[in-house]
C-alpha positions as CSV (number, residue, x, y, z in Angstrom):
1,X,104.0,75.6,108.3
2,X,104.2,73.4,111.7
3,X,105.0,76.7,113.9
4,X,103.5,79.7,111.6
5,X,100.1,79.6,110.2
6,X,97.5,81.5,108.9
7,X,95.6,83.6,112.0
8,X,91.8,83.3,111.9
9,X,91.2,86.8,113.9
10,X,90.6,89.3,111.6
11,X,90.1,92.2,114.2
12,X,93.3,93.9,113.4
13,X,93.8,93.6,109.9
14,X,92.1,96.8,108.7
15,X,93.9,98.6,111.4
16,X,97.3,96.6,110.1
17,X,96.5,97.5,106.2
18,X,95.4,101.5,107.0
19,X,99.2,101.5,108.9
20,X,101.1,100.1,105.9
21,X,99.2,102.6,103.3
22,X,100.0,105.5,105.8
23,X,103.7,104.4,106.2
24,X,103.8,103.7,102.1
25,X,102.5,107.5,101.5
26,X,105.2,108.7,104.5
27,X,107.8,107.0,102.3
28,X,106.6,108.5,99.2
29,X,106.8,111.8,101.0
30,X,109.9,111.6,101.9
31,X,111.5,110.6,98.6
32,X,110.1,113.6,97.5
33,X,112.5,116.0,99.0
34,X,112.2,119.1,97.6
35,X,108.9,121.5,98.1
36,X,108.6,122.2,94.4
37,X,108.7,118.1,93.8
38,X,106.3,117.9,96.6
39,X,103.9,120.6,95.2
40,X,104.6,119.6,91.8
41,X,103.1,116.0,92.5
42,X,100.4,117.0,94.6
43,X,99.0,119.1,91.5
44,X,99.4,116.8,89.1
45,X,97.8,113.9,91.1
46,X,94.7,116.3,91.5
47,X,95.1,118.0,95.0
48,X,93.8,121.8,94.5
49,X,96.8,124.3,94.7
50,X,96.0,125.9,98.2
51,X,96.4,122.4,100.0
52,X,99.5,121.7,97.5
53,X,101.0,124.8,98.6
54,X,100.1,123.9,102.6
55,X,101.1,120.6,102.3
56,X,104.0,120.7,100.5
57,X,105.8,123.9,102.5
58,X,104.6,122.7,106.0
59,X,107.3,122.4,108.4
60,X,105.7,118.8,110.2
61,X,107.2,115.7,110.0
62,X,106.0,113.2,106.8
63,X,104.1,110.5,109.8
64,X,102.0,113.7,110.4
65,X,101.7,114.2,106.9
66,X,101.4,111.1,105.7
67,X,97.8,111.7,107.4
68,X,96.5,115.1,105.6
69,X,93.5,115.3,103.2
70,X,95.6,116.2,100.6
71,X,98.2,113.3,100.5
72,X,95.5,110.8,101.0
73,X,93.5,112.7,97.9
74,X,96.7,112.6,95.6
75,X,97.5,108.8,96.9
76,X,94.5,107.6,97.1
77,X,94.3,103.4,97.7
78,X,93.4,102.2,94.1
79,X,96.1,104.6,93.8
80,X,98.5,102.6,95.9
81,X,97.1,99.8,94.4
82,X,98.3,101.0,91.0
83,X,101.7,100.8,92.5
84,X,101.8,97.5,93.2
85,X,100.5,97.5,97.5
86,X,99.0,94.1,98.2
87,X,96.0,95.1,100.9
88,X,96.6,92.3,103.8
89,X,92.9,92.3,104.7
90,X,92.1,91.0,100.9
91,X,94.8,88.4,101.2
92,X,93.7,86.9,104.1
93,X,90.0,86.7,103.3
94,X,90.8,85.4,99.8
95,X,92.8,82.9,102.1
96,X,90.4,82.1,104.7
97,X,87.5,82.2,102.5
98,X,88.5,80.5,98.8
99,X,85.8,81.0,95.8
């Protein structure tokens, strides 16, 4: 604790937290490999079947895709949540401000 210690700027945080759920959904993307897994979990996490099909065939990269309406409607973040991602931004205020 003598060199490291809790930072009291908070500016970058949200920024910090929105990254790490982006990269987390890139990661689920790309476990997903196949286009009827990809599809497949799109519809059954409630994405309508046109943006499944568009999302799930389309030829970009999974940073890019990581970022489309209908990844971040399937994986939403109580979704994410649900999986077990610790949001940094409610760590440090639970820190820096104790009940």
């Amino acid at each position: 604790m003598g060199c490291f210690w809790l930072s009291e700027y908070y500016r970058p945080l949200p920024e910090i937290d929105s990254w790490i759920r982006r990269r987390v959904r890139m990661c689920y993307w790309v476990q997903w490999r196949r286009e009827r897994t990809r599809i497949g979990n799109l519809l059954k996490m409630g994405v309508s079947k046109d943006q499944a099909v568009l999302t799930g065939r389309s030829s970009r990269g999974p940073w890019h895709l990581a970022r489309t309406e209908a990844t971040q409607l399937a994986m939403t973040n109580g979704w994410l949540a649900q999986q077990g991602l610790v949001s940094v931004k409610d760590l440090w205020i639970s820190f820096t401000y104790p009940r």
